[in-house]
MDAnalysis code that builds the backbone (N, CA, C; Angstrom):
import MDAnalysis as mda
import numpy as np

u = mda.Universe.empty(645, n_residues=215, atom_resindex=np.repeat(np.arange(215), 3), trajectory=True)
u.add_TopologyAttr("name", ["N", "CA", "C"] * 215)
u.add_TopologyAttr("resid", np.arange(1, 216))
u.add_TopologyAttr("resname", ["UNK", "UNK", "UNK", "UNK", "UNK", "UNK", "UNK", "UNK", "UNK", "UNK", "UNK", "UNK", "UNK", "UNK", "UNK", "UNK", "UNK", "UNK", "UNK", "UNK", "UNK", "UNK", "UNK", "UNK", "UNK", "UNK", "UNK", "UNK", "UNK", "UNK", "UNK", "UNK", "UNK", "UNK", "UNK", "UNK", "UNK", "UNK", "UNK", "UNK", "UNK", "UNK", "UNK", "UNK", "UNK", "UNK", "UNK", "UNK", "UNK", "UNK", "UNK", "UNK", "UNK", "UNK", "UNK", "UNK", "UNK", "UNK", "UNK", "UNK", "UNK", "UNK", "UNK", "UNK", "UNK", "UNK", "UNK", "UNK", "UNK", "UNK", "UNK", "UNK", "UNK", "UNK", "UNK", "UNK", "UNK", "UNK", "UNK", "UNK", "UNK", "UNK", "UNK", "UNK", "UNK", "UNK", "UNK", "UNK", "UNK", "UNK", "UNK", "UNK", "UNK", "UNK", "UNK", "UNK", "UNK", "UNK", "UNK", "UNK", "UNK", "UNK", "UNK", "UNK", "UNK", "UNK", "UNK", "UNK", "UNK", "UNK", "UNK", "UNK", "UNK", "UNK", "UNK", "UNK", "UNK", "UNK", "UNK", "UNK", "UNK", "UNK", "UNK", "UNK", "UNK", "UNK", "UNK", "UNK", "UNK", "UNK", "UNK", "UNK", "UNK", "UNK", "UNK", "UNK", "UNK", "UNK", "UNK", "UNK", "UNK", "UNK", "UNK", "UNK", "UNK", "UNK", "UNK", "UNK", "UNK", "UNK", "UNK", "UNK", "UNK", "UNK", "UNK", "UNK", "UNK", "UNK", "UNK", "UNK", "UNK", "UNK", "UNK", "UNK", "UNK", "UNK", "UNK", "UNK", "UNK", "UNK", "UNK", "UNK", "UNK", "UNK", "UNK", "UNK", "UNK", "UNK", "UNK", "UNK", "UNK", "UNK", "UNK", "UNK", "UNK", "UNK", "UNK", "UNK", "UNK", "UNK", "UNK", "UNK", "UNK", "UNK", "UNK", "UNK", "UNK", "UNK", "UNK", "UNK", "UNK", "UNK", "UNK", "UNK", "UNK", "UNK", "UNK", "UNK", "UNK", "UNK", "UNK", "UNK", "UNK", "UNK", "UNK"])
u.atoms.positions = np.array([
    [0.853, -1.191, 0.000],
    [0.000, 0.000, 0.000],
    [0.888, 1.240, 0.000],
    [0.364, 2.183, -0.628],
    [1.576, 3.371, -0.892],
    [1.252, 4.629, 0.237],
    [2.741, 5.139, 0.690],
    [2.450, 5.963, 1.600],
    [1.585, 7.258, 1.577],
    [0.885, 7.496, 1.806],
    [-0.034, 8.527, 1.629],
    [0.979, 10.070, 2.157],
    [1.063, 10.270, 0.603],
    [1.921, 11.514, 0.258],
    [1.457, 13.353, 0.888],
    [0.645, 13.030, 2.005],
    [-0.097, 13.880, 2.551],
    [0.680, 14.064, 4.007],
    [1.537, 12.679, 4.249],
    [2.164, 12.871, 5.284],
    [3.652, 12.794, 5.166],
    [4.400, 14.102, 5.801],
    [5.593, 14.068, 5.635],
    [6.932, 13.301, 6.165],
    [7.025, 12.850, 5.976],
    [8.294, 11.996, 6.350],
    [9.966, 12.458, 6.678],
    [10.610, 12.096, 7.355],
    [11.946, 12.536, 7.335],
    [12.878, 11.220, 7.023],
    [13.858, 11.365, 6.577],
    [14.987, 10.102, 6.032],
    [16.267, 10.540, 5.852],
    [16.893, 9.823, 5.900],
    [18.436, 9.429, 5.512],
    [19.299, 10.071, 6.710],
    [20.092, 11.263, 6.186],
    [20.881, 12.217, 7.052],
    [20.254, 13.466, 7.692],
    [19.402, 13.374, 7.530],
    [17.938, 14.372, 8.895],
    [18.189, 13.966, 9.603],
    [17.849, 13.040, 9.933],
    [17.249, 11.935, 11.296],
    [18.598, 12.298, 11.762],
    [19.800, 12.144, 11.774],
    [20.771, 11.871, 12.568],
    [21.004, 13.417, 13.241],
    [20.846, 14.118, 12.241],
    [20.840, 15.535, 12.779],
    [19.833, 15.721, 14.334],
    [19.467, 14.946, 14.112],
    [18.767, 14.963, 15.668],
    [19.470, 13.995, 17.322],
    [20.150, 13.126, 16.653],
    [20.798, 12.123, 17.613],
    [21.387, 12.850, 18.555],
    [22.063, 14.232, 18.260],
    [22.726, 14.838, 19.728],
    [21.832, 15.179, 20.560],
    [20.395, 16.072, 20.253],
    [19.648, 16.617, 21.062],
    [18.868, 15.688, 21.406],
    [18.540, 14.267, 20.750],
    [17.467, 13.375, 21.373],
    [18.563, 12.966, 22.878],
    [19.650, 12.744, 22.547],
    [20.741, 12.166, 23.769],
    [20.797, 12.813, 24.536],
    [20.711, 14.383, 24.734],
    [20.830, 15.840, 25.658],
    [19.545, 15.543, 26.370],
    [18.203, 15.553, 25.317],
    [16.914, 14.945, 26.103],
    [17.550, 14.303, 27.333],
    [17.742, 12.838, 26.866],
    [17.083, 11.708, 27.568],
    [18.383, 11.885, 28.747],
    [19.480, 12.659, 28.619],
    [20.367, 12.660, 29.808],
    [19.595, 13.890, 30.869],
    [19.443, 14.897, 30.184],
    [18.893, 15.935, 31.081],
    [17.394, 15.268, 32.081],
    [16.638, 14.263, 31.102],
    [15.252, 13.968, 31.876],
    [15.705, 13.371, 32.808],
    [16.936, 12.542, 32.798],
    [17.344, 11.261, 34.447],
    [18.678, 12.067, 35.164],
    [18.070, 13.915, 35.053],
    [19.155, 14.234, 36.809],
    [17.419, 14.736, 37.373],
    [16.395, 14.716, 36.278],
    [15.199, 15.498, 37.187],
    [14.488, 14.378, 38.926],
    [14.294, 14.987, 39.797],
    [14.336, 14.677, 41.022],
    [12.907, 14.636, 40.581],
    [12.208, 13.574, 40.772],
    [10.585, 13.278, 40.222],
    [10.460, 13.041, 42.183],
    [9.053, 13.622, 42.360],
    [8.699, 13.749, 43.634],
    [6.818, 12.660, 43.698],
    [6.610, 11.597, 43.777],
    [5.731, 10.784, 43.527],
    [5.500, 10.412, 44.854],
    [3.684, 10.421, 44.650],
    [3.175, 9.441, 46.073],
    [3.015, 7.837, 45.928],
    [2.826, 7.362, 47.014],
    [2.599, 5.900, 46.883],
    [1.523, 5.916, 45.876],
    [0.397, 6.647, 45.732],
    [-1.160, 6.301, 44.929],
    [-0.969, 6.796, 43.947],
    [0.082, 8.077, 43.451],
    [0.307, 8.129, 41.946],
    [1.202, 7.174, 41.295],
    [1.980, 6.770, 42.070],
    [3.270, 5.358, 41.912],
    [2.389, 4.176, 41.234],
    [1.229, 3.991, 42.249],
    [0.195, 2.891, 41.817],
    [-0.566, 2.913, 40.734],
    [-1.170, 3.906, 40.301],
    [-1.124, 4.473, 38.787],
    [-0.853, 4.154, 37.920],
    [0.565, 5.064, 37.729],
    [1.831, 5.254, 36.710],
    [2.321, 4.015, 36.480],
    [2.295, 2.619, 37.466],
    [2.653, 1.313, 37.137],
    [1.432, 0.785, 36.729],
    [0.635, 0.831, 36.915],
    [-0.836, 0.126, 36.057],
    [-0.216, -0.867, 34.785],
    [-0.659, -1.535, 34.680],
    [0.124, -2.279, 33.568],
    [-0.809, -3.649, 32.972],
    [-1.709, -3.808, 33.711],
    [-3.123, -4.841, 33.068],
    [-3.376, -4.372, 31.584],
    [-3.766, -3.189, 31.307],
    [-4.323, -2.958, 30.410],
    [-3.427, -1.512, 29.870],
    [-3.572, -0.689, 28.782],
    [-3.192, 0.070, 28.114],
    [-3.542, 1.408, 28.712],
    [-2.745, 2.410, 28.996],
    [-3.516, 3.688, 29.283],
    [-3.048, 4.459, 28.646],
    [-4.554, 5.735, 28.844],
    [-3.934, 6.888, 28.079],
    [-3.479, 8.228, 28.842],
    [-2.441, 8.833, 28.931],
    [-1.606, 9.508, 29.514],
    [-2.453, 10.966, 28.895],
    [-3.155, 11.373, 29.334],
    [-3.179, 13.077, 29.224],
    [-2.900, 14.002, 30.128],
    [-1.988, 14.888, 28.992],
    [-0.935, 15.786, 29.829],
    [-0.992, 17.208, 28.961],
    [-1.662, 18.559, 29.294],
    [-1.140, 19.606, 28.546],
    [0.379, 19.693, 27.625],
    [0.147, 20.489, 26.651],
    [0.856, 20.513, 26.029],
    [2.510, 21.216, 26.539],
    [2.516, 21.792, 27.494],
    [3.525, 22.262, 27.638],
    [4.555, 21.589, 29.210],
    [3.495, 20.419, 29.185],
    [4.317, 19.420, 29.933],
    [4.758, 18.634, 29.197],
    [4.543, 18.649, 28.008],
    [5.325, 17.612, 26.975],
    [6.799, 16.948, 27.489],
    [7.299, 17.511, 27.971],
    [8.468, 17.201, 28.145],
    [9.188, 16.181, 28.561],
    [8.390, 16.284, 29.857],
    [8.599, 15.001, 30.868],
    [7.919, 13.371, 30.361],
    [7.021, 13.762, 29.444],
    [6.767, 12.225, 28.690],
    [7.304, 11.029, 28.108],
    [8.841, 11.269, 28.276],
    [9.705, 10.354, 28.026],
    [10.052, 9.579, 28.916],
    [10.501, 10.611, 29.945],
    [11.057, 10.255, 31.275],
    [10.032, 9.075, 31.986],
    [9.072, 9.744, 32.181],
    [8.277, 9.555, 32.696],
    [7.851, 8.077, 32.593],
    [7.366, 8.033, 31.296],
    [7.213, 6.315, 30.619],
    [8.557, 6.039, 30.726],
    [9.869, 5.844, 30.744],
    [11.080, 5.050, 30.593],
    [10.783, 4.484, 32.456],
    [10.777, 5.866, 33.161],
    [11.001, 5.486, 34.536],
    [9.825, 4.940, 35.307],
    [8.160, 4.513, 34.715],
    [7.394, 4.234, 35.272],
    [6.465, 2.925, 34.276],
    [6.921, 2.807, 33.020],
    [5.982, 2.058, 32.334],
    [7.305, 1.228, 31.508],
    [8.323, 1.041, 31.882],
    [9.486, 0.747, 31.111],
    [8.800, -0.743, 30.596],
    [9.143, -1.130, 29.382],
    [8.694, -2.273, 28.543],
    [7.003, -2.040, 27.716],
    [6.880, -1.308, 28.144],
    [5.387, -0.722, 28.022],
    [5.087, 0.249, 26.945],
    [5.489, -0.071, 25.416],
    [5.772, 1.021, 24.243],
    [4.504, 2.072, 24.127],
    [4.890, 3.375, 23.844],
    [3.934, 4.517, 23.952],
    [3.915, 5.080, 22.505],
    [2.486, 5.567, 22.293],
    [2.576, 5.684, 21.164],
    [1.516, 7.271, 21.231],
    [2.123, 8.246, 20.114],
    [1.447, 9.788, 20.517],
    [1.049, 10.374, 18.918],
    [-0.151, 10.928, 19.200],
    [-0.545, 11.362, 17.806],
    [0.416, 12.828, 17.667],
    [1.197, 12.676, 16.634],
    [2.038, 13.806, 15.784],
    [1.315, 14.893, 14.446],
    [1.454, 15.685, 14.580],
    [0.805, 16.139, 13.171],
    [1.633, 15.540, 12.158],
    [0.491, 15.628, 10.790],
    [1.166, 14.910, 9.548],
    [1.963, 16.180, 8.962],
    [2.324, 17.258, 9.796],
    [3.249, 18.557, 8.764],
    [4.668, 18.087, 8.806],
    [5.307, 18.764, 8.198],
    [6.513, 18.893, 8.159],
    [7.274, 19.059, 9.238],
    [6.746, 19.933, 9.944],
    [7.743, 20.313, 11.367],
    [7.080, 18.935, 12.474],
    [6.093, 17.782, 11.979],
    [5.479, 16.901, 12.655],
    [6.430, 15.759, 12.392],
    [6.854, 15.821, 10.969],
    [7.970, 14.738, 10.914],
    [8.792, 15.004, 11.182],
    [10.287, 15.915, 11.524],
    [10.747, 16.150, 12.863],
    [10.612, 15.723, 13.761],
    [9.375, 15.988, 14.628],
    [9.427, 15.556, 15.498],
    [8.893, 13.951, 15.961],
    [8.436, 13.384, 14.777],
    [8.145, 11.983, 14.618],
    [9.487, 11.688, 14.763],
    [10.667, 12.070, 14.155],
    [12.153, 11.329, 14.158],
    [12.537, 11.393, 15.447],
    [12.240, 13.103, 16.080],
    [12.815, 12.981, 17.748],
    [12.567, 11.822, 18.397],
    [10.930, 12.072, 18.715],
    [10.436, 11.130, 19.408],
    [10.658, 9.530, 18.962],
    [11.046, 9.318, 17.906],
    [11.571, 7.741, 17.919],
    [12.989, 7.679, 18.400],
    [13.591, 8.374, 18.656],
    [15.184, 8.517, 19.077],
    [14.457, 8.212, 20.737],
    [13.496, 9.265, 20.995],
    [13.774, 8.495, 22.339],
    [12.603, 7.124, 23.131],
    [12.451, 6.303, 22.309],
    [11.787, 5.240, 22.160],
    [9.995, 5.588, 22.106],
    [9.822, 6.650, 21.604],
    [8.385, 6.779, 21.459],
    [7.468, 6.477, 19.681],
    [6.508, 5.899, 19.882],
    [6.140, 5.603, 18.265],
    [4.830, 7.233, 17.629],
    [4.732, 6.845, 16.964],
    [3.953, 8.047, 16.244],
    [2.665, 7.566, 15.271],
    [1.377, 7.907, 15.658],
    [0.487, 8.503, 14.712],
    [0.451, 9.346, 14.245],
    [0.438, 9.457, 12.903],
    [0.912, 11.068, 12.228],
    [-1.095, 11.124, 12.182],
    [-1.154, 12.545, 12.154],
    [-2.343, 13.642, 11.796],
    [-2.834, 14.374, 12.987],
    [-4.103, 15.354, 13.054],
    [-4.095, 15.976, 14.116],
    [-5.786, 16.110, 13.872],
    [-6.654, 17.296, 14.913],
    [-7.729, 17.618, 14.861],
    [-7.763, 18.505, 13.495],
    [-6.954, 19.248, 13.103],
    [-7.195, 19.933, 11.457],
    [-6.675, 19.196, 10.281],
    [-5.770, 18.099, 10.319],
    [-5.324, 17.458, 9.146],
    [-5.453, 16.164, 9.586],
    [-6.160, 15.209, 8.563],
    [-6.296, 13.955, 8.469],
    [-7.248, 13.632, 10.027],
    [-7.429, 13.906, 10.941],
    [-8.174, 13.527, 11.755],
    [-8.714, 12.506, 11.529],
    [-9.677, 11.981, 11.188],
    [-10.268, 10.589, 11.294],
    [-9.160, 9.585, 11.020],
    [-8.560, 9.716, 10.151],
    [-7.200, 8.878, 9.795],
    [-6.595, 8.486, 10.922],
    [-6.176, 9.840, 11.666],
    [-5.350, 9.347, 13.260],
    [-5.670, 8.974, 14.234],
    [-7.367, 9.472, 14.542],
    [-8.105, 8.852, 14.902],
    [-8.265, 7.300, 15.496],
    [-8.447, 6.499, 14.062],
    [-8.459, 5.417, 13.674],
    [-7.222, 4.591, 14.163],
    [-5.795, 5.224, 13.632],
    [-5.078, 4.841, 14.152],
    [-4.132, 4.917, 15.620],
    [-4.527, 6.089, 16.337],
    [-4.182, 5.735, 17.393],
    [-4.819, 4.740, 17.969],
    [-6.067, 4.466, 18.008],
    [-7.032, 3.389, 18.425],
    [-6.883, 1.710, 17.823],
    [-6.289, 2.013, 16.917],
    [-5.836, 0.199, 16.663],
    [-4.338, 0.170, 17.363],
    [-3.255, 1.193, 17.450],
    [-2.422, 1.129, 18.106],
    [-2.765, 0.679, 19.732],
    [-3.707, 1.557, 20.162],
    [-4.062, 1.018, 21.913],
    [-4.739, -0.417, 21.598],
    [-5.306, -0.873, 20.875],
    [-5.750, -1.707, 20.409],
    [-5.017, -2.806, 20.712],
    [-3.880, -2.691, 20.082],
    [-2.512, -3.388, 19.914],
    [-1.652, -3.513, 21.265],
    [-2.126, -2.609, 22.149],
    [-1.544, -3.151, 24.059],
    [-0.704, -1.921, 23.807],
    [-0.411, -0.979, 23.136],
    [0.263, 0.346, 23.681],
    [-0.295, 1.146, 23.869],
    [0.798, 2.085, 25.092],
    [-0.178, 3.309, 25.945],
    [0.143, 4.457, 24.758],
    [-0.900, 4.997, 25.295],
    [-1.189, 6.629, 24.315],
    [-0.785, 7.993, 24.968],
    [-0.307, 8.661, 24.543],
    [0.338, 9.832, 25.299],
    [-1.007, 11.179, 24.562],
    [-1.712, 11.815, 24.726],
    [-2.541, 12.966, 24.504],
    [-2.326, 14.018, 25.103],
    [-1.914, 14.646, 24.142],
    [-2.287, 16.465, 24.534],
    [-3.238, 17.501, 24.223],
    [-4.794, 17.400, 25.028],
    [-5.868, 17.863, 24.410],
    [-6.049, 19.099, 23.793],
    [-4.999, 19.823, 24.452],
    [-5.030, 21.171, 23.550],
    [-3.718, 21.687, 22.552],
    [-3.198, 20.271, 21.810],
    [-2.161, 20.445, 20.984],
    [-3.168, 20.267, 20.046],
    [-2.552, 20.629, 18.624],
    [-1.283, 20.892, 18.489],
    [-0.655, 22.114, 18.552],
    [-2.043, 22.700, 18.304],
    [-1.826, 24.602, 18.089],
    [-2.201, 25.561, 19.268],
    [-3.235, 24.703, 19.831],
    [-3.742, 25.500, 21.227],
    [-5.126, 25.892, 20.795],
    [-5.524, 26.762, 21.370],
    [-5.381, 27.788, 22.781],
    [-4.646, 26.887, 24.036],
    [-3.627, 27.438, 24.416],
    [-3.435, 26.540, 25.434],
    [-4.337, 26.242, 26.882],
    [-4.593, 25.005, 27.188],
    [-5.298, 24.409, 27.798],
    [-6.587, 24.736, 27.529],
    [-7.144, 24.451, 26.353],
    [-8.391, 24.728, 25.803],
    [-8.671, 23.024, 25.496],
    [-9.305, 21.832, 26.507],
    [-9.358, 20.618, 26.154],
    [-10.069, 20.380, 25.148],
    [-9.537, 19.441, 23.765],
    [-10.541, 19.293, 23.303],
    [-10.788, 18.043, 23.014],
    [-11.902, 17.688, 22.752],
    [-12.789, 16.285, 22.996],
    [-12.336, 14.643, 22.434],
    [-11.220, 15.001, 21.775],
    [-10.577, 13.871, 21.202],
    [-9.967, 12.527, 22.130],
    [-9.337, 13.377, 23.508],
    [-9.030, 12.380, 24.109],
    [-10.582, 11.229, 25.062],
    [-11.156, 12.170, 24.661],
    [-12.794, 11.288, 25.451],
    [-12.971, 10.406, 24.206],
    [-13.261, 10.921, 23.083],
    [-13.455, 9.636, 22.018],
    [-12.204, 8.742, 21.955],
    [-11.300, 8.836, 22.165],
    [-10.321, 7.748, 21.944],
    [-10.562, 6.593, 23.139],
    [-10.518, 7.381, 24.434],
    [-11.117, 6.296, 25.977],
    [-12.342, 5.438, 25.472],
    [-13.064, 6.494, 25.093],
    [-14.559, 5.761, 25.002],
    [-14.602, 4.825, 23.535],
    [-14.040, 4.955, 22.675],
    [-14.141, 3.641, 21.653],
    [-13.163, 2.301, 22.095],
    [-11.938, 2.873, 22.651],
    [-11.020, 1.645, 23.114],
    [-11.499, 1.375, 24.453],
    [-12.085, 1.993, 25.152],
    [-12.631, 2.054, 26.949],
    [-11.367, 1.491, 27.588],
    [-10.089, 2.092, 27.658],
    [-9.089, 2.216, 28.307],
    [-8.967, 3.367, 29.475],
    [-8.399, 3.174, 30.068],
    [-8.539, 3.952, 31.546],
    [-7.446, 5.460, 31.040],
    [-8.500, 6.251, 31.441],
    [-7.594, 7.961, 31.082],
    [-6.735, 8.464, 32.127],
    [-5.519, 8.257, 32.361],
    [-4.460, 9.126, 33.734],
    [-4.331, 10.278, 33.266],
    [-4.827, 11.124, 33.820],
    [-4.500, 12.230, 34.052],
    [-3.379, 12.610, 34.591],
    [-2.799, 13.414, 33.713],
    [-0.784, 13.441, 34.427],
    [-0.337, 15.140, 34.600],
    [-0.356, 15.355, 35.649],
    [-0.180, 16.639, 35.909],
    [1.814, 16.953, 36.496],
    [1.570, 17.751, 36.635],
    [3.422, 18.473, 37.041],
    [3.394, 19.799, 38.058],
    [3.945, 19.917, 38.903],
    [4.705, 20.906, 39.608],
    [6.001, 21.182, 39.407],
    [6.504, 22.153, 38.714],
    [7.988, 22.305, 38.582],
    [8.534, 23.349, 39.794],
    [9.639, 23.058, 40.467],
    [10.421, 24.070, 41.683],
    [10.438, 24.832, 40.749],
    [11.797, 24.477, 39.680],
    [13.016, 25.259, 38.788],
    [12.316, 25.293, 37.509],
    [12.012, 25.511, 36.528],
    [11.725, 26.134, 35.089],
    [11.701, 26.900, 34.340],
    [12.372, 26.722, 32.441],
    [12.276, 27.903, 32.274],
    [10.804, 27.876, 31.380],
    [10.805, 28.869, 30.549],
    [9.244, 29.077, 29.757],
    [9.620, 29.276, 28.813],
    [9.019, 28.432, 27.565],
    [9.725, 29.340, 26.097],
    [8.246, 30.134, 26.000],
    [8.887, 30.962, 24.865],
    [7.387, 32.203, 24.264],
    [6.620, 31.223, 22.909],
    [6.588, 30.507, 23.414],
    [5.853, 29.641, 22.142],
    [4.028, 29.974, 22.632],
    [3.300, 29.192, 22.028],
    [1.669, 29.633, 21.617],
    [1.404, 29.160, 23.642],
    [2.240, 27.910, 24.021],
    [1.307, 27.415, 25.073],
    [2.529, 27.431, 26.558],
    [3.767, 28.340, 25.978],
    [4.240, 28.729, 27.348],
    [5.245, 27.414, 27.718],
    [5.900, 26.941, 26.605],
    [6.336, 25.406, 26.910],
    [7.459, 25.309, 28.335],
    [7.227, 24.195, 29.101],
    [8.180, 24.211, 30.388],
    [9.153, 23.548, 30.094],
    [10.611, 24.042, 30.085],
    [11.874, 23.102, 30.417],
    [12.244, 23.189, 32.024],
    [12.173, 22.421, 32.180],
    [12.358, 22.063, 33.995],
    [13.890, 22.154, 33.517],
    [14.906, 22.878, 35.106],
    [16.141, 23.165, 34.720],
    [16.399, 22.149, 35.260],
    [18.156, 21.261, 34.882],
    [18.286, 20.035, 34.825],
    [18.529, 19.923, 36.874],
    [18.775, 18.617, 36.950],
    [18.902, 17.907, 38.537],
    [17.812, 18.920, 39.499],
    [16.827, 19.720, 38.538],
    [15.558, 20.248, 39.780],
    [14.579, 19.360, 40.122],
    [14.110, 19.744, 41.234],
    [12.499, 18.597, 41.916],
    [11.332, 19.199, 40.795],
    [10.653, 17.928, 40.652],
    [9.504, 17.791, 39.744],
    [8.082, 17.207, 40.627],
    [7.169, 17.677, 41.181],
    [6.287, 17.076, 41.576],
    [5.338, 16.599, 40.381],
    [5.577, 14.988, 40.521],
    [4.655, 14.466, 39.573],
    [3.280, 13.750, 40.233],
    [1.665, 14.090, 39.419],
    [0.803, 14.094, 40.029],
    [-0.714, 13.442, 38.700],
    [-1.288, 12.449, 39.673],
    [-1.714, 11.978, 38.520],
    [-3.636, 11.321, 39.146],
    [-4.342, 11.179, 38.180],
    [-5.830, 10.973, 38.251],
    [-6.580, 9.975, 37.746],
    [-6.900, 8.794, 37.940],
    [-7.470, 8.348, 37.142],
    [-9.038, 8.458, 36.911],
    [-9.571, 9.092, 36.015],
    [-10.928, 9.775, 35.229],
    [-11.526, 8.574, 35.581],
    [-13.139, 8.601, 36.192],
    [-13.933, 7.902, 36.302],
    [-14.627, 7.583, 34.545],
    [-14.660, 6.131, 34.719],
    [-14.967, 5.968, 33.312],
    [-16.421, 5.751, 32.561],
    [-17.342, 6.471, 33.921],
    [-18.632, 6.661, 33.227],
    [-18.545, 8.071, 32.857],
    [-17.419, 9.292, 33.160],
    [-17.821, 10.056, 32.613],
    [-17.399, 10.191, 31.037],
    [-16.574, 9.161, 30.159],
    [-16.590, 9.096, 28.860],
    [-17.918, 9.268, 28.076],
    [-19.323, 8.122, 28.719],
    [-20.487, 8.289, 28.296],
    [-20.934, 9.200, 27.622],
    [-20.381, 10.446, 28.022],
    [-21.304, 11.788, 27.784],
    [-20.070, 12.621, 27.301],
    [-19.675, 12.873, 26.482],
    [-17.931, 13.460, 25.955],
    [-18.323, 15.223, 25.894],
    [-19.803, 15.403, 26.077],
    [-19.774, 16.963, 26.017],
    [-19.418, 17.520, 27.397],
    [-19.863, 16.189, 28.509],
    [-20.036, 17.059, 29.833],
    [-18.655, 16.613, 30.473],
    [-18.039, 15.071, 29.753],
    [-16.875, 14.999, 30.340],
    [-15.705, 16.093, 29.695],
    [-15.650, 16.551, 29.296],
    [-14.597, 17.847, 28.619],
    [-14.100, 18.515, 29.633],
    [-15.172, 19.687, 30.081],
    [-14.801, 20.490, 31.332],
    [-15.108, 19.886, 32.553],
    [-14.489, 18.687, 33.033],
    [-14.559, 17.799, 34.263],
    [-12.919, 17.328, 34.504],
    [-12.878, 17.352, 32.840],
    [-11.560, 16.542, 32.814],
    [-10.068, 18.326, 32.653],
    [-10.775, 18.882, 32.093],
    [-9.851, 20.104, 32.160],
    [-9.895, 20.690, 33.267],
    [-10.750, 20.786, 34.036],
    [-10.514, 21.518, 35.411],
    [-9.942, 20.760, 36.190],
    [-10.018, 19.343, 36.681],
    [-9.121, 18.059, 37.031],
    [-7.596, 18.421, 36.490],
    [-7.566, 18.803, 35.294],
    [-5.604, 18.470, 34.601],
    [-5.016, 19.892, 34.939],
    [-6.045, 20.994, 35.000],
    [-5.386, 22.299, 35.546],
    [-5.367, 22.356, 36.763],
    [-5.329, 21.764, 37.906],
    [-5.405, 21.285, 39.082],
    [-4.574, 20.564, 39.714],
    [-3.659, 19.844, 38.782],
    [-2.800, 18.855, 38.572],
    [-1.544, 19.703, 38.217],
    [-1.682, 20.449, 37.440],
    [-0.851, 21.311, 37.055],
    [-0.880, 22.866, 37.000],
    [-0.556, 23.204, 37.790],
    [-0.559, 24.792, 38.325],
    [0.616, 25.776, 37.901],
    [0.281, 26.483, 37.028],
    [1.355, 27.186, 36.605],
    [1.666, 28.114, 37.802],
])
């Protein structure tokens, strides 16, 4: 079947152009001092079934770490946009063991849709950022309720406290936690009758993840 020329790809000597900063990543994420309770510990190891990790977009960061140091063997898989600057970061994120659905809520949607959901399908966890790709930041939007509610996988809510951080000026304020600082990591698991109803679970589940995470 031929690749659908709608989604961009990266190859050959790109990709490597990334190998220093995916390595800077994954050294800088293991000096961060992660601060966890016994009941988010219990969580974050869940491991029966597949979960889906929703986390604002400008906690992105820690999503590596996070799965290496709490779901290790446990492959994660995150919807990417199908743009150009999406395949980029499809190459990052496979440098640091993460897989990719390419498309988003404005391009290809049902496509990624589809396929993040045969991926959880398939026993891997899902990483969601409801108000990526473009924002408004923390504006949830309803995608991560349809993905729970067709696969009916359990939604963690994954929130952050940073001591030390800096902020880039990007659309959603992105956090780099400065390296060997404390990270309070903090997490929810969404009652799963409120999927039922995806209009009323929206703002249940965003006031829950901004709660979790307090700028």
């Amino acid at each position: 079947m031929p690749a659908d020329s709608s989604i961009h790809t990266l190859a050959g000597w790109r990709r490597w152009l990334l190998w220093p900063a995916a390595a800077l990543v994954r050294l800088w994420g293991r000096t961060l001092r992660f601060e966890v309770t016994a009941a988010d510990l219990a969580l974050l190891e869940k491991r029966d079934v597949p979960v889906a990790f929703v986390l604002w977009h400008n906690r992105l960061f820690l999503t590596p770490e996070i799965h290496r140091r709490y779901r290790r063997g446990k492959p994660l898989c995150a919807l990417i946009s199908a743009s150009r600057d999406g395949a980029w970061l499809t190459a990052f994120f496979g440098l640091l063991g993460m897989r990719a659905v390419r498309g988003s809520s404005s391009r290809l949607g049902r496509t990624a849709a589809s396929g993040l959901i045969e991926a959880i399908r398939s026993g891997l966890d899902a990483g969601i950022t409801p108000d990526g790709p473009r924002g408004p930041c923390y504006d949830f939007k309803a995608g991560a309720v349809v993905v729970a509610r067709t696969t009916g996988i359990p939604v963690l809510l994954l929130g952050c406290r940073y001591y030390s951080a800096w902020r880039l000026r990007s659309w959603d304020r992105f956090y780099l936690p400065a390296p060997w600082s404390r990270v309070e990591v903090h997490c929810e698991l969404a009652p799963a009758e409120w999927m039922a109803d995806p209009d009323a679970a929206v703002p249940k589940l965003a006031a829950r993840l901004r709660e979790l995470s307090p700028d």
